[in-house]
C-alpha atoms as a printed R data frame, in Angstrom:
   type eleno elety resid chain resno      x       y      z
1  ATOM     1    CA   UNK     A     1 25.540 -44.841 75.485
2  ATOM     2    CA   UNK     A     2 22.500 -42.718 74.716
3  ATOM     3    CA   UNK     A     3 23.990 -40.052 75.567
4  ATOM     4    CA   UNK     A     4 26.701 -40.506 72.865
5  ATOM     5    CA   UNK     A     5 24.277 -41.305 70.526
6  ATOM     6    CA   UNK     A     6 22.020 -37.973 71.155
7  ATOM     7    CA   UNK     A     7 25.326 -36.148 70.397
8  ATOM     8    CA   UNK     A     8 26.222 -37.861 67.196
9  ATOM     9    CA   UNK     A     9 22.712 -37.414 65.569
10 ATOM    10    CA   UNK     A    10 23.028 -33.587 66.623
11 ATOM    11    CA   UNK     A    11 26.072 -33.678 65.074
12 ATOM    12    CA   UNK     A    12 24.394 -34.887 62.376
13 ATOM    13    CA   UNK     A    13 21.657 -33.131 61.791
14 ATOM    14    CA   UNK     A    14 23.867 -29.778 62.181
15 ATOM    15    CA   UNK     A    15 26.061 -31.123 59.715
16 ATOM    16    CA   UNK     A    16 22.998 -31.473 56.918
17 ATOM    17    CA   UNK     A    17 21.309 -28.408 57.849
18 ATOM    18    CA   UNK     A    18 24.900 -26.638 57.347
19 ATOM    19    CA   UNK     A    19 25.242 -28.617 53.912
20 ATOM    20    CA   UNK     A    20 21.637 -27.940 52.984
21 ATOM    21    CA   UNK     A    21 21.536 -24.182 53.970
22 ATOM    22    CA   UNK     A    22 25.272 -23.788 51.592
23 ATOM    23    CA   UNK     A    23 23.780 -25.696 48.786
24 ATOM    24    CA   UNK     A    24 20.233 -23.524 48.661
25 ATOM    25    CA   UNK     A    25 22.216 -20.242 48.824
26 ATOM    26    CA   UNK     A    26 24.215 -21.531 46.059
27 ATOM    27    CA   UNK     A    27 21.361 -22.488 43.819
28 ATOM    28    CA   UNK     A    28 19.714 -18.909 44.609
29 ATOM    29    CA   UNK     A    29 22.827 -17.589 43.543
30 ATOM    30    CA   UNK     A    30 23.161 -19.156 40.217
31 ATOM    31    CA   UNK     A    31 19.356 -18.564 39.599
32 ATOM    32    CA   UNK     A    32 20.189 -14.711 40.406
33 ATOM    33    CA   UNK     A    33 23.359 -14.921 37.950
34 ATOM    34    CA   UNK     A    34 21.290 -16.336 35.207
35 ATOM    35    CA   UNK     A    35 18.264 -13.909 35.614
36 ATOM    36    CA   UNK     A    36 20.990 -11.256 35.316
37 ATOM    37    CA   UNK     A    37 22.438 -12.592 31.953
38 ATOM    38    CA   UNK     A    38 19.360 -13.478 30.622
39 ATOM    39    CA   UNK     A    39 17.828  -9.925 31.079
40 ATOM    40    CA   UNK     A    40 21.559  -8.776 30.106
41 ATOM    41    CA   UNK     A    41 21.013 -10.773 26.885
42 ATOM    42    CA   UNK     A    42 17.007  -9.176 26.100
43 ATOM    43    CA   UNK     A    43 18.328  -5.836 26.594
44 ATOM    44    CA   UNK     A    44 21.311  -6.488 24.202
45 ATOM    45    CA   UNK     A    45 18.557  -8.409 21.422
46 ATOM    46    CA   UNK     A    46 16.272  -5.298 21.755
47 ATOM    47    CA   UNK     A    47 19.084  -2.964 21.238
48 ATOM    48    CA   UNK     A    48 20.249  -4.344 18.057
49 ATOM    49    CA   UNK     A    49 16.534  -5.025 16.987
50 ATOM    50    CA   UNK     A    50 15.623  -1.034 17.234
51 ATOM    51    CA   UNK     A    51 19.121  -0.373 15.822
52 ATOM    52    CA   UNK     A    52 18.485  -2.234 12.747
53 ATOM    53    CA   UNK     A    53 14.973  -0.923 12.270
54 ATOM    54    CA   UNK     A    54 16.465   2.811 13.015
55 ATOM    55    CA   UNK     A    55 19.286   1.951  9.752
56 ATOM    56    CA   UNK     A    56 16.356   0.580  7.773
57 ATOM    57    CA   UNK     A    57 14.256   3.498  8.207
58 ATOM    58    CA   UNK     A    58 17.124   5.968  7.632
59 ATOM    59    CA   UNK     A    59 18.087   3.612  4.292
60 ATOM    60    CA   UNK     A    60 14.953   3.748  2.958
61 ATOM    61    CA   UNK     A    61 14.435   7.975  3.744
62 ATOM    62    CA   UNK     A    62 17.792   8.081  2.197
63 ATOM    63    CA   UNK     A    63 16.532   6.273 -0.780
64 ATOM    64    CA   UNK     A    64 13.462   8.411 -1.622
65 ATOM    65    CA   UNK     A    65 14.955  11.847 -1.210
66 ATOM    66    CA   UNK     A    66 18.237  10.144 -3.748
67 ATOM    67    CA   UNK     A    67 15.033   8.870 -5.847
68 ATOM    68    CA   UNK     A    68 13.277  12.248 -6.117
């Protein structure tokens, strides 16, 4: 009878380790993914932010050679 129950608690416990060791590799996977698309996401805000300053700055050269 002890014996059994030894084996089903090792059971068990294997069982929950397995389940625990799936579900943290899954949440470090998911944090990876959204570090990824949040950096993805800064690089594209950045981009357009110097591309609009680079059009505004040409505009406004454009502008005072037209003006002169």
């Amino acid at each position: 009878m002890a014996d059994n129950q030894k084996m089903d608690e090792s059971k068990v416990n294997d069982e929950v380790f397995r389940f625990s060791f799936s579900t943290s590799r899954g949440i470090a996977f998911g944090a990876l993914a959204e570090s990824i698309s949040l950096s993805m996401l800064n690089n594209s805000a950045n981009h357009y932010a110097s591309q609009s300053m680079g059009s505004s700055a040409m505009a406004a050269t454009c502008a005072k050679i037209l003006a002169s």
